[in-house]
N, C-alpha and C positions, 0 to 999 in steps of 0.2 A: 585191513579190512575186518570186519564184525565177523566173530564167528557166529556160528548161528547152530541150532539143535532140532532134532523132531517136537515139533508144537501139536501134535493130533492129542487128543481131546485128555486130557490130566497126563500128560508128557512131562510138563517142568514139574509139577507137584508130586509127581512119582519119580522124576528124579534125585530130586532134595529128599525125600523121603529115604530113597536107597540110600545116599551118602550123608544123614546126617550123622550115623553114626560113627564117621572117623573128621567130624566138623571138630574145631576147637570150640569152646564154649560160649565164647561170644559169637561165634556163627550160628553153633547150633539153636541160640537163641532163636537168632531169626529164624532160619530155618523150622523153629517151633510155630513162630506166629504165623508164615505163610503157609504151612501143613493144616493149620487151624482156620486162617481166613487167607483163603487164595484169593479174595480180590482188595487184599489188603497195597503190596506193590503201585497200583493201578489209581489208588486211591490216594495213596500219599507221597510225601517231596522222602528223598532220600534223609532229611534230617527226621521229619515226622517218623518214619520206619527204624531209625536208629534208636530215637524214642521211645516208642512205642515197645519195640524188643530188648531196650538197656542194653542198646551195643553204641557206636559209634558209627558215622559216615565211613568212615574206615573200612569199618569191619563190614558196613552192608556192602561197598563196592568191591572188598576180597571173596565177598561169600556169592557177588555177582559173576564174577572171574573162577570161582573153583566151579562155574554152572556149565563155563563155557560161554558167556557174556564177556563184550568187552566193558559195560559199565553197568550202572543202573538204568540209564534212558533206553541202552536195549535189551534189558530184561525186564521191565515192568511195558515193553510195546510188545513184546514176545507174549507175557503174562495176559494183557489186554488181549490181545487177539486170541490166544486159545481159548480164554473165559469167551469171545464171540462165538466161537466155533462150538463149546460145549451149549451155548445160548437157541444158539442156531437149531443143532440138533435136538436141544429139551423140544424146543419150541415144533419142530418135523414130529418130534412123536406124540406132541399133545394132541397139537390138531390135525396131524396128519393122519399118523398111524405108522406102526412098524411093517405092516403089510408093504410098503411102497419107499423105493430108496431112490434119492434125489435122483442118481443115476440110472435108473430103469427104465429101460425101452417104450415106445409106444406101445407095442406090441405086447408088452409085460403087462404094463396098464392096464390095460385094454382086458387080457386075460382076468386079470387078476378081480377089474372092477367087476366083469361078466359073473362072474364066480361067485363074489359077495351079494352083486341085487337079488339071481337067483336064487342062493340061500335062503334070504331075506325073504322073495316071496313063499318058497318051500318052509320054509320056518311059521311063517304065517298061516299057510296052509294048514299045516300037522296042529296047528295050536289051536285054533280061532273057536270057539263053542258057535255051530252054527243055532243052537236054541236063542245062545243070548243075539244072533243077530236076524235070528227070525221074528224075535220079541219085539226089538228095534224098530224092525222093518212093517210089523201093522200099524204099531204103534205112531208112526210117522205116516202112514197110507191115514191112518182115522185120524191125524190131529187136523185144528184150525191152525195150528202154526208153528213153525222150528223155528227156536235160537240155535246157530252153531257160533261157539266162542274158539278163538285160537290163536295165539300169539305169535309173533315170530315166523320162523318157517312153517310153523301148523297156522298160521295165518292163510297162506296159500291155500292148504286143505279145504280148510272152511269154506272160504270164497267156491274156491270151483265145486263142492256137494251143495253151495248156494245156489250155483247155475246149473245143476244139475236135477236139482227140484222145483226151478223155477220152472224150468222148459217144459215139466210134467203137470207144471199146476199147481205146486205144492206150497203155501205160503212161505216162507223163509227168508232169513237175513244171517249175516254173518259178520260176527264183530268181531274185533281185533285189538280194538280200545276198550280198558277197562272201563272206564263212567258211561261211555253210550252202554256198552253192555250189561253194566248193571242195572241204568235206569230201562232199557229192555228188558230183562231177566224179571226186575219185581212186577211187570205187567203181564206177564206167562200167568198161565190156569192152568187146571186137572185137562184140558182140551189141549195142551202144550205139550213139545217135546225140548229139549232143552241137550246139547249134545255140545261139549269141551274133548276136543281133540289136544293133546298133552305129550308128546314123545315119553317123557318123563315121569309124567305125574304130578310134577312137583309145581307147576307153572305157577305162583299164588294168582297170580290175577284172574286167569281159565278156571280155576278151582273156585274162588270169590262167586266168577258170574255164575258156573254152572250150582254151585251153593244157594245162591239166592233164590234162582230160578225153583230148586228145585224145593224150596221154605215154602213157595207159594201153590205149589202143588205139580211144578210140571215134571212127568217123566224123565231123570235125565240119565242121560248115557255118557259113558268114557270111550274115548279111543288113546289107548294107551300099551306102550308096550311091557308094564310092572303094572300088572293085577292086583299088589300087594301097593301100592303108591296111595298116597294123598287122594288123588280124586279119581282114582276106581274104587276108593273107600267109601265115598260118597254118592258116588252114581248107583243109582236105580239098575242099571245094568254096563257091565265093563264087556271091551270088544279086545281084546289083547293080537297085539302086532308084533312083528318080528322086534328084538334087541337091538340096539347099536353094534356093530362089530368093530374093531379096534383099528377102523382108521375114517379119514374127511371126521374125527371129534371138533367141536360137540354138535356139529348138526349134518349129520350122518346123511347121504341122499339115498341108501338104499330105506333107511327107515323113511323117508316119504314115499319110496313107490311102495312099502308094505302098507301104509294109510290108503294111499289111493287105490291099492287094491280091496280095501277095506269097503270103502264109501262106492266103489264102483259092485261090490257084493250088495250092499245095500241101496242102491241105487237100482239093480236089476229085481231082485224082491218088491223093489216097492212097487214097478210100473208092472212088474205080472201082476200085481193085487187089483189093480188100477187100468187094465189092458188097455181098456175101449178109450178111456177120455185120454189117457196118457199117449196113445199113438197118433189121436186126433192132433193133441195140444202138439206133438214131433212135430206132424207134418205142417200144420199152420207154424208153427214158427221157421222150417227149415223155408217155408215157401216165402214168409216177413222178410229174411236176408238174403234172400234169391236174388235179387237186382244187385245186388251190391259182392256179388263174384260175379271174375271174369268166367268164359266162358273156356273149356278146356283148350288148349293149341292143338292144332292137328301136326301129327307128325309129317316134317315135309316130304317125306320118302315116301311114303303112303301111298295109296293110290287116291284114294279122294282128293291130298293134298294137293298131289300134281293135277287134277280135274281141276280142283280150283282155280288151283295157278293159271293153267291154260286157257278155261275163261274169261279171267280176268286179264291177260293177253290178251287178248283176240277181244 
């Protein structure tokens, strides 16, 4: 039967490591090359690794055998698989986060995400200059017209502060595509507002349209969580949102709900500027879609409900 050893995550290469110093020479050879490139085994035939370390087939299958291997075929499937496991785990904390382990509870979760969004908006909160989103927020009440640019997950954003301006009367559009957006952006005036949502700052394309836009004279705004970034360097005025915290990398959802808390601050500013036509334009559109929701269910326990029922009986 194969023996076999602990594979958890640099197990075989911290073994070879301990014993290479009582290897004879031509082991510790190898022993040097897979210290050096652990996915070297995985990669090559047992002559290629004899090769490559100036030992012999020999000598790789003895120095397999002093690991606790009965050959090379099950120490280079041994090798293979802890590199998965080490792969596995890189890959949990890039884009996951150390905050959260494969094996934690719902209830863990659950805690833990709680914990992060509210930060996220408490972070937002303590930080946001409400001057620069007061500036924002005339500034888009007086325009003829808002670009919002946003790529990716600030895609989203954009769209729904689209439909959140529209329902008030506010002209706007929201791009997502670089060439519609630019050939938008160069048609923007001093009458324009021009607004690149950016998690990062860095987005080139967000940064392009809102660049363009604002060549031609339109006010443009950042929302962004680095006030120090690319295109809060270039906006007319920066709205700064909570950071990423260190897990769901690179697109973090508690930094969307600190955006939307963002766009929903400026969203409220803009219709007290705007009271009268903006509650008008609420109700005409909430009454436009009124046909098209069902009508609420009456609870059957109720008393009305049994009134109905028994109407309708009888």
């Amino acid at each position: 039967m194969p023996r076999s050893m602990n594979t958890g995550n640099g197990a075989i290469v911290s073994r070879i490591a301990e014993r290479r110093h009582a290897m004879p020479v031509a082991l510790a050879r190898i022993a040097d090359l897979v210290i050096s490139h652990p996915t070297t085994p995985a990669e090559l035939t047992i002559t290629e690794l004899a090769e490559r370390s100036g030992s012999s087939p020999a000598s790789v299958t003895r120095f397999c055998r002093s690991l606790g291997f009965d050959g090379y075929t099950q120490f280079r499937v041994a090798i293979a698989t802890e590199l998965g496991h080490a792969a596995a785990e890189h890959a949990w904390l890039t884009d996951i986060g150390a905050e959260f382990e494969p094996t934690d509870s719902p209830e863990k979760i659950l805690r833990t995400l709680l914990n992060v969004h509210v930060s996220g908006l408490e972070t937002t909160r303590e930080g946001i200059d409400l001057d620069a989103v007061g500036r924002a927020a005339r500034a888009i009440t007086a325009s003829t017209h808002v670009d919002i640019y946003g790529l990716g997950g600030s895609a989203g954003i954009a769209q729904e502060f689209q439909r959140r301006m529209h329902r008030i009367g506010i002209s706007a559009h929201a791009w997502s595509d670089v060439h519609d957006g630019l050939a938008s952006a160069v048609l923007q005036s001093e009458s324009s507002v021009a607004i690149g949502v950016s998690s990062t700052g860095q987005t080139n394309e967000t940064v392009q349209m809102l660049a363009q836009a604002g060549a031609v004279g339109a006010l443009t705004v950042a929302i962004t969580h680095d006030d120090e970034s690319w295109i809060a360097d270039i906006a007319d005025v920066s709205i700064t949102t909570a950071a990423p915290v260190g897990y769901l990398r690179p697109d973090d959802m508690s930094v969307k709900h600190s955006q939307l808390f963002v766009i929903d601050l400026l969203y409220l500013l803009i219709a007290q500027q705007m009271f009268d036509p903006a509650t008008r334009r609420l109700a005409a559109t909430a009454t436009a879609v009124s046909g098209h929701r069902r009508p609420r269910k009456l609870n059957s326990r109720s008393p009305e409900a049994r009134s109905e029922l028994q109407e309708e009986a009888s």
